[in-house]
PDB file of N, CA, C and O in Angstrom:
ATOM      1  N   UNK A   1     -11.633 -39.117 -25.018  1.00  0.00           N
ATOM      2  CA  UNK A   1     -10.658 -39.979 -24.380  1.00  0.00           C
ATOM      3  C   UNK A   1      -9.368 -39.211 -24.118  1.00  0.00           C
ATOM      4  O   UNK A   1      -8.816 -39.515 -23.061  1.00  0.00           O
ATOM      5  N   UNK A   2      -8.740 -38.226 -24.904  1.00  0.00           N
ATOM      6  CA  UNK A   2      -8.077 -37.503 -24.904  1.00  0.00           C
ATOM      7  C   UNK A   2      -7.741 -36.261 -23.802  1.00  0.00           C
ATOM      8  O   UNK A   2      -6.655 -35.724 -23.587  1.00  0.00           O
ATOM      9  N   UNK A   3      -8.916 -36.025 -23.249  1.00  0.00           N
ATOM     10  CA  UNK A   3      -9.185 -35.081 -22.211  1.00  0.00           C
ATOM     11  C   UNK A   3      -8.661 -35.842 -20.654  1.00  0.00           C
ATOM     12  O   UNK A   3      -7.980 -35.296 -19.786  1.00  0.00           O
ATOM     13  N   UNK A   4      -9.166 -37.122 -20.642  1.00  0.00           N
ATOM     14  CA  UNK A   4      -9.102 -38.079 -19.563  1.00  0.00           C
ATOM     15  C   UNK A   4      -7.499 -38.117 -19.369  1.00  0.00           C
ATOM     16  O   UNK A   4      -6.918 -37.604 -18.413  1.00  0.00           O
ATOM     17  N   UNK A   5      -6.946 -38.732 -20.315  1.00  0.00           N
ATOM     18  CA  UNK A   5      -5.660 -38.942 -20.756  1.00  0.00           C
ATOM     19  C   UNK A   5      -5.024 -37.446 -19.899  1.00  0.00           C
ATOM     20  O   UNK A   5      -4.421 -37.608 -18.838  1.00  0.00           O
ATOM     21  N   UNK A   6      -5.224 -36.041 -20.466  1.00  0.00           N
ATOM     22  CA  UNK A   6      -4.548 -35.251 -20.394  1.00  0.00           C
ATOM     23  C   UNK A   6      -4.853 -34.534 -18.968  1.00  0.00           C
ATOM     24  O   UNK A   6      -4.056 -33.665 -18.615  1.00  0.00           O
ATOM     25  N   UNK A   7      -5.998 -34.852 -18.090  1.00  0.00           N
ATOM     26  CA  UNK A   7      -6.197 -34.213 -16.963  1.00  0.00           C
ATOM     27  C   UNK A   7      -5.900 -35.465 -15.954  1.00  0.00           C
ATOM     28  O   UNK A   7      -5.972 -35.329 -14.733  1.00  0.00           O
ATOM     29  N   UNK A   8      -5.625 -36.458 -16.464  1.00  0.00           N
ATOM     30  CA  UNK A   8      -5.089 -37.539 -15.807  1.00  0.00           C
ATOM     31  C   UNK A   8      -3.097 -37.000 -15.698  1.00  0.00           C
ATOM     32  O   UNK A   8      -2.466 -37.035 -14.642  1.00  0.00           O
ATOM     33  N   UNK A   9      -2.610 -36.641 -16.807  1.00  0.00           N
ATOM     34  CA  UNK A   9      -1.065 -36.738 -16.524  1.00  0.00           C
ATOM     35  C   UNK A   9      -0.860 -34.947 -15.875  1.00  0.00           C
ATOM     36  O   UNK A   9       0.082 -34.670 -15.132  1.00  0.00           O
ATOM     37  N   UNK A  10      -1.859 -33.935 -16.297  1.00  0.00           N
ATOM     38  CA  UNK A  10      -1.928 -32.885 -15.689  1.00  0.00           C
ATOM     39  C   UNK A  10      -2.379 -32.766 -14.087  1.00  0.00           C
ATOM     40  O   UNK A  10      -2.297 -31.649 -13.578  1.00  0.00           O
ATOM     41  N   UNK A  11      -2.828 -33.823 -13.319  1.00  0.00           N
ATOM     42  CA  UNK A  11      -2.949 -33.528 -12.291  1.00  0.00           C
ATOM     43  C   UNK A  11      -1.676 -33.267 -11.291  1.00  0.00           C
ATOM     44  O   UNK A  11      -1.810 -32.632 -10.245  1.00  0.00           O
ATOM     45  N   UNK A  12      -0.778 -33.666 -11.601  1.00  0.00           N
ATOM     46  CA  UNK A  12       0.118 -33.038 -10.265  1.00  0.00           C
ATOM     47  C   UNK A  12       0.463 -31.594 -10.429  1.00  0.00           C
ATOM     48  O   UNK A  12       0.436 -31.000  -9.352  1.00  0.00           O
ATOM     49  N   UNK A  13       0.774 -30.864 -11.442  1.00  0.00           N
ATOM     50  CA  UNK A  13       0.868 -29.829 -12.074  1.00  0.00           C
ATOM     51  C   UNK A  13      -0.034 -29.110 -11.612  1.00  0.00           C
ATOM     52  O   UNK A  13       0.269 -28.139 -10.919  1.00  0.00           O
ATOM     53  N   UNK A  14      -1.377 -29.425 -11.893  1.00  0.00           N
ATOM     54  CA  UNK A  14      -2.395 -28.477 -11.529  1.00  0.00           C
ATOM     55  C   UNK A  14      -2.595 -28.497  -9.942  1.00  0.00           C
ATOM     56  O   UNK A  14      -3.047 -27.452  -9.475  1.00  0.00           O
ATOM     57  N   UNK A  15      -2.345 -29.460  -9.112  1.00  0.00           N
ATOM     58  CA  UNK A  15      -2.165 -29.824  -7.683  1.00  0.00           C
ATOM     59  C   UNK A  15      -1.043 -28.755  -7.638  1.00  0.00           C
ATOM     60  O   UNK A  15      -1.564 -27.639  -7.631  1.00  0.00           O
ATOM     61  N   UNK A  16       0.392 -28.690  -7.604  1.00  0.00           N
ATOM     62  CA  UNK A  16       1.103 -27.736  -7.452  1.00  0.00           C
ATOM     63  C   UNK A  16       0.822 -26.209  -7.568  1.00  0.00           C
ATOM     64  O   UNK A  16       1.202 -25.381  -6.740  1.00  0.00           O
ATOM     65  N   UNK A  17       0.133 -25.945  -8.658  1.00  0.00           N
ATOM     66  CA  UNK A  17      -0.200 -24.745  -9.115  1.00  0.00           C
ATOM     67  C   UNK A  17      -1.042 -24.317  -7.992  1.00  0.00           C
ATOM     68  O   UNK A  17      -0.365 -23.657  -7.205  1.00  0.00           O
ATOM     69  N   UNK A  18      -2.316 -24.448  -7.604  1.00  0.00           N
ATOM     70  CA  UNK A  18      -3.169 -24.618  -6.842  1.00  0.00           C
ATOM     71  C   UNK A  18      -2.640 -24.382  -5.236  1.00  0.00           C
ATOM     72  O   UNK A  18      -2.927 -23.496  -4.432  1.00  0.00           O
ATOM     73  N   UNK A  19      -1.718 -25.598  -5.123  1.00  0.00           N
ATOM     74  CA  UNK A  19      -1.171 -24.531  -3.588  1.00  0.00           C
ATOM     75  C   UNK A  19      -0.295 -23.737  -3.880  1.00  0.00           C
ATOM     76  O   UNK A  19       0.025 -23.043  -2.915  1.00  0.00           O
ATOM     77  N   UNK A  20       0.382 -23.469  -5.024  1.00  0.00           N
ATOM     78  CA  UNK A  20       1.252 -22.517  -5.049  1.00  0.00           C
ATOM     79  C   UNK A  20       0.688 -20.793  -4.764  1.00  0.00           C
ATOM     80  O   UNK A  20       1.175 -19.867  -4.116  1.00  0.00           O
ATOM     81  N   UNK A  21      -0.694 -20.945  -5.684  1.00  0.00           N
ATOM     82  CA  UNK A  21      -1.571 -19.680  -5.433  1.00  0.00           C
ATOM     83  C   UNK A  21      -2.246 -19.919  -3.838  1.00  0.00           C
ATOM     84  O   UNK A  21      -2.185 -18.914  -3.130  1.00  0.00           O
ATOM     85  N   UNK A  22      -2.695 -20.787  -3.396  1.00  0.00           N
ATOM     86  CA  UNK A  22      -2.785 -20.412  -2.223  1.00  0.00           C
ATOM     87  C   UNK A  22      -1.917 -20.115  -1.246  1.00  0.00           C
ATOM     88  O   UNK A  22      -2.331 -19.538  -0.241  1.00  0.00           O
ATOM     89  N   UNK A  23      -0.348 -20.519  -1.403  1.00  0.00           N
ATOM     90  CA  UNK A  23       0.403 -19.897  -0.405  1.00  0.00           C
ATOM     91  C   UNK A  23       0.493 -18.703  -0.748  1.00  0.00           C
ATOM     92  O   UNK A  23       0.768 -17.938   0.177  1.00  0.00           O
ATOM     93  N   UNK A  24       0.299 -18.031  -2.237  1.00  0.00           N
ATOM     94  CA  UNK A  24       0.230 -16.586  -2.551  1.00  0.00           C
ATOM     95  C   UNK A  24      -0.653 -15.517  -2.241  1.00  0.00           C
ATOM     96  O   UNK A  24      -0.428 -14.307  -2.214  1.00  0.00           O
ATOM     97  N   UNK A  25      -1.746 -16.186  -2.000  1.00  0.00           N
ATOM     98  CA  UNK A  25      -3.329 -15.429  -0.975  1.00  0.00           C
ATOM     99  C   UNK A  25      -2.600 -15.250   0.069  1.00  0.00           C
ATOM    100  O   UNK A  25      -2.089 -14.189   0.428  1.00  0.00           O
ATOM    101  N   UNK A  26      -2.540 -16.198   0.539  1.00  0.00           N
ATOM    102  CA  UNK A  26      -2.242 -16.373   2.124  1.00  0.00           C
ATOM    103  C   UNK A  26      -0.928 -15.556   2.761  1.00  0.00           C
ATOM    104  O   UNK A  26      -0.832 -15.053   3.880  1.00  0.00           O
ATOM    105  N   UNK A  27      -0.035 -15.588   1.772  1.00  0.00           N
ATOM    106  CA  UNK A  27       1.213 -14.284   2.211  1.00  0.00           C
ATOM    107  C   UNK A  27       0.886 -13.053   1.843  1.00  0.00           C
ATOM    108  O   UNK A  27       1.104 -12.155   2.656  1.00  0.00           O
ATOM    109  N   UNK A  28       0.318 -12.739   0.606  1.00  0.00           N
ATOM    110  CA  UNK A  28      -0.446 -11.056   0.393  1.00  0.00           C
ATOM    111  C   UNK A  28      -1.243 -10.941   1.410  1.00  0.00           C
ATOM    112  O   UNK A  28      -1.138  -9.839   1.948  1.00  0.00           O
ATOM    113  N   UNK A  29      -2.293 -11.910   2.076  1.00  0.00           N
ATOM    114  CA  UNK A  29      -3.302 -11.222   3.220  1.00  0.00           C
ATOM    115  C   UNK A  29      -2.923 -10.677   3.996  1.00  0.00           C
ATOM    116  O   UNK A  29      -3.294  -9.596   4.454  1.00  0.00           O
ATOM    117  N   UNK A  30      -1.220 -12.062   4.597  1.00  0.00           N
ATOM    118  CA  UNK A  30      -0.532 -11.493   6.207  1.00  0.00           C
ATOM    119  C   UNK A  30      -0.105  -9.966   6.016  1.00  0.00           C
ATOM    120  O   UNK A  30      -0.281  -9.073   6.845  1.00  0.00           O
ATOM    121  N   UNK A  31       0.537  -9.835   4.666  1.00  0.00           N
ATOM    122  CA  UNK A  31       1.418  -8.310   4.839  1.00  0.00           C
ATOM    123  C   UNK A  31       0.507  -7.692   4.211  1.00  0.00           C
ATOM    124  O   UNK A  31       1.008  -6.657   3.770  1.00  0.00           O
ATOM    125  N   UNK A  32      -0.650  -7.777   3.911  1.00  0.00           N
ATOM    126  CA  UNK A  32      -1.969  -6.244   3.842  1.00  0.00           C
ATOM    127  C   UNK A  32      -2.212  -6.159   4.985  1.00  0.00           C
ATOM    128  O   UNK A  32      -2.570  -5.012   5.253  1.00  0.00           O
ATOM    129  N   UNK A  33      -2.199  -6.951   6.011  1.00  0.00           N
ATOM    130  CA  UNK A  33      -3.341  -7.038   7.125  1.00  0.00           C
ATOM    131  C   UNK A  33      -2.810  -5.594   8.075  1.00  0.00           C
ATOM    132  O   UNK A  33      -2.072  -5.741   9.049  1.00  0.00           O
ATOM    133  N   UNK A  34      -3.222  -4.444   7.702  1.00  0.00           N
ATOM    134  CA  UNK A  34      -2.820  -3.160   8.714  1.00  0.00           C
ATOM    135  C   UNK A  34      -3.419  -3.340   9.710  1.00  0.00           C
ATOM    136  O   UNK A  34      -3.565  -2.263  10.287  1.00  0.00           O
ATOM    137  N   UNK A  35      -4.036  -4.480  10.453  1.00  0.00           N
ATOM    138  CA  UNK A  35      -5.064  -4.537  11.869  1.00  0.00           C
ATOM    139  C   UNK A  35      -3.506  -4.902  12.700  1.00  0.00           C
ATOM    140  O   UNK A  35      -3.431  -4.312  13.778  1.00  0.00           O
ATOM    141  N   UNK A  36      -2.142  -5.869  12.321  1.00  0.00           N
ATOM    142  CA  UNK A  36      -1.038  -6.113  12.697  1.00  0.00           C
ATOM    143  C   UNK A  36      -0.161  -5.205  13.203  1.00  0.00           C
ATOM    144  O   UNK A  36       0.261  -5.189  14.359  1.00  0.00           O
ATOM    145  N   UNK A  37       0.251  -4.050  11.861  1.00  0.00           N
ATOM    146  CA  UNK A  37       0.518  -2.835  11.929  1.00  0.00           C
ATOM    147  C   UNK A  37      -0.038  -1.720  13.328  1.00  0.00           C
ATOM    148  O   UNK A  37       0.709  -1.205  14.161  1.00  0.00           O
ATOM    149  N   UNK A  38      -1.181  -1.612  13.261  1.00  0.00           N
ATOM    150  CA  UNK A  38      -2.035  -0.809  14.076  1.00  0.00           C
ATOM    151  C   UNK A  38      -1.416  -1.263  15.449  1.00  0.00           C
ATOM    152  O   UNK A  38      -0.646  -0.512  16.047  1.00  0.00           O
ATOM    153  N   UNK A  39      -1.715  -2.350  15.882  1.00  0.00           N
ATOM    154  CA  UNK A  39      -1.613  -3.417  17.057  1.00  0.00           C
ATOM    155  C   UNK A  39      -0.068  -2.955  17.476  1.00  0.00           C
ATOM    156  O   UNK A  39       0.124  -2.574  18.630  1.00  0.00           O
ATOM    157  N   UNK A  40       0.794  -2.985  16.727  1.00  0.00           N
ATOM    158  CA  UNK A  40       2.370  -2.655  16.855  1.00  0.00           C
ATOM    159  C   UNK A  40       2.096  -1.693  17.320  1.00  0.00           C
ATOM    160  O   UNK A  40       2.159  -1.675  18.549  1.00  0.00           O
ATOM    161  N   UNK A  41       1.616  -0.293  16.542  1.00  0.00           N
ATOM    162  CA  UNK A  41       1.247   0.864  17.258  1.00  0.00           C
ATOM    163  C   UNK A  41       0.931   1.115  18.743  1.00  0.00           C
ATOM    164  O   UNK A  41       1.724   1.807  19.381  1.00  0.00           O
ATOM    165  N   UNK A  42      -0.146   0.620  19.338  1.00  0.00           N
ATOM    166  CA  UNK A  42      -0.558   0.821  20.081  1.00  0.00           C
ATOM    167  C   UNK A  42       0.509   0.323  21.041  1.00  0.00           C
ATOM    168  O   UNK A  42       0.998   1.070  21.888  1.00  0.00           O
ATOM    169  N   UNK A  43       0.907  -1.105  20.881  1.00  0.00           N
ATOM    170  CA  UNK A  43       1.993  -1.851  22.059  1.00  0.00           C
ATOM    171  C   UNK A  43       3.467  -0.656  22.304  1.00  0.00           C
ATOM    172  O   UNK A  43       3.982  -0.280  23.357  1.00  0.00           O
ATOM    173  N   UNK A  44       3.752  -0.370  21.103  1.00  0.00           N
ATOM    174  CA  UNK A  44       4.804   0.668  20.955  1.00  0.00           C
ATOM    175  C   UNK A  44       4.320   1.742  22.054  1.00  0.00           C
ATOM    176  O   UNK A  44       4.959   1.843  23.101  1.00  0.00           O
ATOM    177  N   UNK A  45       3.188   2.545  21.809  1.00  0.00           N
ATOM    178  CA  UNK A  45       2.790   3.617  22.774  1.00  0.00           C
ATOM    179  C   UNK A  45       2.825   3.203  23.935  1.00  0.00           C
ATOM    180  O   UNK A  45       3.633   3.703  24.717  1.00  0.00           O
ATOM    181  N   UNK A  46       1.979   2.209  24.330  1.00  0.00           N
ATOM    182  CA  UNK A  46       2.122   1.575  25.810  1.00  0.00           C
ATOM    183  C   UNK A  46       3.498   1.309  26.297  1.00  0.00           C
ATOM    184  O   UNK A  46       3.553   1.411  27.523  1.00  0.00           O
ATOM    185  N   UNK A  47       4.837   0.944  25.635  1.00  0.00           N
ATOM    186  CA  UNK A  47       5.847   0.889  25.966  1.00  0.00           C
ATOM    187  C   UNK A  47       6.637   2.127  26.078  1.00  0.00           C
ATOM    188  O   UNK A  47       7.736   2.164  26.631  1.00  0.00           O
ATOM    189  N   UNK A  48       5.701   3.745  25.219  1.00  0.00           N
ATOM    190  CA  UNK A  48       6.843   4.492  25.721  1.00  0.00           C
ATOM    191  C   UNK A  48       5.732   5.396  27.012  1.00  0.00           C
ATOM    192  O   UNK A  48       5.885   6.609  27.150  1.00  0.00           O
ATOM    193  N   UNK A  49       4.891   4.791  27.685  1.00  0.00           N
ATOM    194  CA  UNK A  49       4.112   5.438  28.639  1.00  0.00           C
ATOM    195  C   UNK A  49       4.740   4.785  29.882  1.00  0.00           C
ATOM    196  O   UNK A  49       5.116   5.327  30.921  1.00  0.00           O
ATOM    197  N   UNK A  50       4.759   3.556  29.542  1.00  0.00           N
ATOM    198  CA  UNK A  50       5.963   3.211  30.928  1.00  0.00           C
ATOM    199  C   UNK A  50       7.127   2.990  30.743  1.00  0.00           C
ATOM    200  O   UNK A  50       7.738   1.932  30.894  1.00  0.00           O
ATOM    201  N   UNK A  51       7.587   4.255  30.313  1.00  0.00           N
ATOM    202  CA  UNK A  51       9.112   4.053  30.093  1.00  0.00           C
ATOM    203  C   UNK A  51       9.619   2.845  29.813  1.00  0.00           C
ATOM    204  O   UNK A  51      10.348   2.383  30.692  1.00  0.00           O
ATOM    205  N   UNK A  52       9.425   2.076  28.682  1.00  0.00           N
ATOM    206  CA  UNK A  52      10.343   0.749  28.664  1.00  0.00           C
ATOM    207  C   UNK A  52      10.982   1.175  27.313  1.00  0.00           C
ATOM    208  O   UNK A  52      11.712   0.422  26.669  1.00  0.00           O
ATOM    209  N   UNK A  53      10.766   2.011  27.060  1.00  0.00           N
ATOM    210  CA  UNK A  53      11.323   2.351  25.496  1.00  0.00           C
ATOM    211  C   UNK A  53      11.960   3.986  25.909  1.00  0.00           C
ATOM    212  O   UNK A  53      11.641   4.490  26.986  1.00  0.00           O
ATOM    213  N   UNK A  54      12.630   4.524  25.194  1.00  0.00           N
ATOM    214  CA  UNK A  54      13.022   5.659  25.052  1.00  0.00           C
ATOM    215  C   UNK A  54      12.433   6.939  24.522  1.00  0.00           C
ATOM    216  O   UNK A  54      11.338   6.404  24.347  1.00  0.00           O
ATOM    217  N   UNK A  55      12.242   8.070  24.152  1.00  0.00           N
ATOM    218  CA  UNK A  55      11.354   8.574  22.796  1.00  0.00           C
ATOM    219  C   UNK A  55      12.021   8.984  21.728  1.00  0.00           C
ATOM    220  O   UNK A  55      11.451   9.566  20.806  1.00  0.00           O
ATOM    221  N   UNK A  56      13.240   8.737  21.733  1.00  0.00           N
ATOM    222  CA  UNK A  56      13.750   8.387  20.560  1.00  0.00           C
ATOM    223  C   UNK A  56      13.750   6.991  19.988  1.00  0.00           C
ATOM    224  O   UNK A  56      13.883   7.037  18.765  1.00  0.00           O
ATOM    225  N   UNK A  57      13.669   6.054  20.351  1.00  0.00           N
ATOM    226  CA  UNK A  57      13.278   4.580  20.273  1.00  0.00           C
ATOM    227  C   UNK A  57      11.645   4.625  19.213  1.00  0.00           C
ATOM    228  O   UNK A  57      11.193   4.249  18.131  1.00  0.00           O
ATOM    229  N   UNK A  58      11.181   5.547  20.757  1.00  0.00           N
ATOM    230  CA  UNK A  58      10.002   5.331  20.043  1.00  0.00           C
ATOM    231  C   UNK A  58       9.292   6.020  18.817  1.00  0.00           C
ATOM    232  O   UNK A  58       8.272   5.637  18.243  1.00  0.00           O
ATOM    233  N   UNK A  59      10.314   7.479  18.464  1.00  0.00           N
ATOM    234  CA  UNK A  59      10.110   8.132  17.889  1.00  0.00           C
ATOM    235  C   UNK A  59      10.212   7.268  16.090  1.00  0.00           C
ATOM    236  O   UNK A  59       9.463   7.337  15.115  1.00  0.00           O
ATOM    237  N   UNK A  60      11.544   6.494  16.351  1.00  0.00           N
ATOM    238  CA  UNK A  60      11.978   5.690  14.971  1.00  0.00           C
ATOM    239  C   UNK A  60      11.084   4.332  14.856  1.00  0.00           C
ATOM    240  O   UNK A  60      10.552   4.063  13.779  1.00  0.00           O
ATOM    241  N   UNK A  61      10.998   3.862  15.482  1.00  0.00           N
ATOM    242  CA  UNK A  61       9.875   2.322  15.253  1.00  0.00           C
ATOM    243  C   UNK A  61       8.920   3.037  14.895  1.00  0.00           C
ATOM    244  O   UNK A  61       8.636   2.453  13.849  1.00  0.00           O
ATOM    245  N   UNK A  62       7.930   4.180  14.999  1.00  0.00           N
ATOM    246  CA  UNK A  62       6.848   4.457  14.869  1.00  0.00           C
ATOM    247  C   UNK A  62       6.879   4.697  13.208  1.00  0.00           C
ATOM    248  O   UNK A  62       6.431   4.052  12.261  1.00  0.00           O
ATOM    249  N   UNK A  63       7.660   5.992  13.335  1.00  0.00           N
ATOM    250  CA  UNK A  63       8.103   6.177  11.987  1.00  0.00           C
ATOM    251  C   UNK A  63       8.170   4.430  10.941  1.00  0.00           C
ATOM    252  O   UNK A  63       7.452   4.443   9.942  1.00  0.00           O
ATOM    253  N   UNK A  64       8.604   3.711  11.081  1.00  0.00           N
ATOM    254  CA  UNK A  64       8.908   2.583  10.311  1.00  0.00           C
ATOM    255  C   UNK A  64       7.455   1.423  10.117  1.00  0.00           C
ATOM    256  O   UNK A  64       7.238   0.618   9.211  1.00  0.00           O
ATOM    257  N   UNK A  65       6.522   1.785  11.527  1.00  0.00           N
ATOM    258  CA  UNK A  65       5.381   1.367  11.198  1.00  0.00           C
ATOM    259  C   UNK A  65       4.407   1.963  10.420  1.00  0.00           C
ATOM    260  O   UNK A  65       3.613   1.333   9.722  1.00  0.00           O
ATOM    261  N   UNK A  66       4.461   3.432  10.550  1.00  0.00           N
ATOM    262  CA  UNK A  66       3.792   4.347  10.184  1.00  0.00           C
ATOM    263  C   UNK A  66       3.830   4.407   8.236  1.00  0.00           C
ATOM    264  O   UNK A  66       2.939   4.718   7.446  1.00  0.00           O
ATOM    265  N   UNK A  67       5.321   3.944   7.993  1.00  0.00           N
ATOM    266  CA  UNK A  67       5.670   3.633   6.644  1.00  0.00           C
ATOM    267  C   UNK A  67       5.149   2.360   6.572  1.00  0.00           C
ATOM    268  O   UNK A  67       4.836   2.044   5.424  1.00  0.00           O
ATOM    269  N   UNK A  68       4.997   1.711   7.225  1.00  0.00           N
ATOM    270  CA  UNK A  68       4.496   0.539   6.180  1.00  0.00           C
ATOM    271  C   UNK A  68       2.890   0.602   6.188  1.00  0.00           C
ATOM    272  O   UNK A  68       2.136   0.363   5.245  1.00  0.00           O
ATOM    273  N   UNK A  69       2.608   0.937   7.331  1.00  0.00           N
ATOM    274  CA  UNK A  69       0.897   1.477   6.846  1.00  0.00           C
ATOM    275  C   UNK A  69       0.149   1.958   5.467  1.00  0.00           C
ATOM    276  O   UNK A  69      -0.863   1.612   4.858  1.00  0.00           O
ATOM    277  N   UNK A  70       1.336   3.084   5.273  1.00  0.00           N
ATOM    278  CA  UNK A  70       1.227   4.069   4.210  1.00  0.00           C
ATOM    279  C   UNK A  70       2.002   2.710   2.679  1.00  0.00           C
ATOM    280  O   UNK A  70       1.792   3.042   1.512  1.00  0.00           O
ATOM    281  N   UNK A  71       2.472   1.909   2.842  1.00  0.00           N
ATOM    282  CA  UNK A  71       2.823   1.227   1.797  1.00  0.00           C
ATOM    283  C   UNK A  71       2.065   0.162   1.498  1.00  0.00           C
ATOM    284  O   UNK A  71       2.004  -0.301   0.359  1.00  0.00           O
ATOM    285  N   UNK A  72       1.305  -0.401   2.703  1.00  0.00           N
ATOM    286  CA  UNK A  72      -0.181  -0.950   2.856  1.00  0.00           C
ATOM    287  C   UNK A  72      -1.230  -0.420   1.954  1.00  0.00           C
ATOM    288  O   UNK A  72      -1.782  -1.071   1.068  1.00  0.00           O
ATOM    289  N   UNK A  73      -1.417   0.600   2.203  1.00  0.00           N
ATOM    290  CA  UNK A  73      -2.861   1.752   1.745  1.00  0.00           C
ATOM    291  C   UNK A  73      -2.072   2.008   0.212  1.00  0.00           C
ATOM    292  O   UNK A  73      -2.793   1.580  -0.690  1.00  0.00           O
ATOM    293  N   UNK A  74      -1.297   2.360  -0.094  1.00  0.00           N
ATOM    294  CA  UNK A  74      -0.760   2.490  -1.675  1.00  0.00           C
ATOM    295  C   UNK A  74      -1.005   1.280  -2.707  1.00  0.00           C
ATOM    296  O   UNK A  74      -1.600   1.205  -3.782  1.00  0.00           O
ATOM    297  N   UNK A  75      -0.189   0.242  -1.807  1.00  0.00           N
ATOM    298  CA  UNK A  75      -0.338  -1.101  -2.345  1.00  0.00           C
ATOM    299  C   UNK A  75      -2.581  -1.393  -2.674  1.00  0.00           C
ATOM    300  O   UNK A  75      -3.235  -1.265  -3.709  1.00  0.00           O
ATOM    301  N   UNK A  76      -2.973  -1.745  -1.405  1.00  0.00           N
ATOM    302  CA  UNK A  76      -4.260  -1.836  -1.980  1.00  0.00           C
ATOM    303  C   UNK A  76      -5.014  -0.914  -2.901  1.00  0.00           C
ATOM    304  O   UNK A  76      -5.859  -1.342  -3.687  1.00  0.00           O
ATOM    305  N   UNK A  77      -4.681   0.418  -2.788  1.00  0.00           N
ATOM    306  CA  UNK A  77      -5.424   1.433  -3.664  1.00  0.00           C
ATOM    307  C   UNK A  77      -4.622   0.987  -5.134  1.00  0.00           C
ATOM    308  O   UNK A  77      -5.380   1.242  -6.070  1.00  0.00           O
ATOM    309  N   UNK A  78      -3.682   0.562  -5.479  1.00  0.00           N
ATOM    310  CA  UNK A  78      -2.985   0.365  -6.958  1.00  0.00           C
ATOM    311  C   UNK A  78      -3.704  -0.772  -7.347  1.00  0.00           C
ATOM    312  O   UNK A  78      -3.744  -1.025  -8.551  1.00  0.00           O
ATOM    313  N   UNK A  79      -4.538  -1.835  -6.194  1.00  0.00           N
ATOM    314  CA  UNK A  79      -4.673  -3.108  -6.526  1.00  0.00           C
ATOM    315  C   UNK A  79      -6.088  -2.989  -6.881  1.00  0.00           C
ATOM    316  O   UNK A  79      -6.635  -3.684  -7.737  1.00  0.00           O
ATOM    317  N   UNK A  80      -6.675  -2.048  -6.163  1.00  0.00           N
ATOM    318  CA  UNK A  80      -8.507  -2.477  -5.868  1.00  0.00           C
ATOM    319  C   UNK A  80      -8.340  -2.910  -4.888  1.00  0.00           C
ATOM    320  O   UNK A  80      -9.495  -3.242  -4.620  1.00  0.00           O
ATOM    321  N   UNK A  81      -7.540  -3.306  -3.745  1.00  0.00           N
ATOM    322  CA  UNK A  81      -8.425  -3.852  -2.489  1.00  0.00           C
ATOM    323  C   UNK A  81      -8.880  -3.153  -1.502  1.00  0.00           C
ATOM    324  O   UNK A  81      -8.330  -2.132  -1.087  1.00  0.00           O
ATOM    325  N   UNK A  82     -10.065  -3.711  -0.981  1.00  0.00           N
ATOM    326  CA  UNK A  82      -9.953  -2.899   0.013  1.00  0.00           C
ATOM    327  C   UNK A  82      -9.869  -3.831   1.508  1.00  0.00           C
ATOM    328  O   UNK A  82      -9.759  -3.255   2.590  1.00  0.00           O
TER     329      UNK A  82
END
């Protein structure tokens, strides 16, 4: 009877908890996801092939994607993911 009682006054708690870890999946996936990263890449190049960017422009955004790639790949290798 005791159990009933206690998963009866524990349910909002455990309801909270529950999406709390899923908004926590769900924001680690967006900023692992290097398919985002990559994608930047490529749009970046296409912007400095028709001149809409500079190559110094493009020289520094790259650089800054290129770091977070590399903080991507650190992060999952410390974690196990792949």
């Amino acid at each position: 009877m005791g159990f009933i009682i206690d998963d009866i006054l524990l349910a909002p708690v455990n309801g909270v908890v529950w999406l709390a870890e899923k908004i926590k999946q769900s924001a680690e996936a967006e900023l692992l996801d290097d398919s985002i990263v990559r994608e930047s890449l490529l749009k970046l190049q296409m912007e400095l092939e028709l001149e809409e960017i500079t190559e110094e422009e493009y020289v520094k955004r790259e650089t800054g994607l290129l770091n977070r790639l590399e903080e991507i790949r650190k992060y999952k290798e410390k974690n196990g993911i792949q």
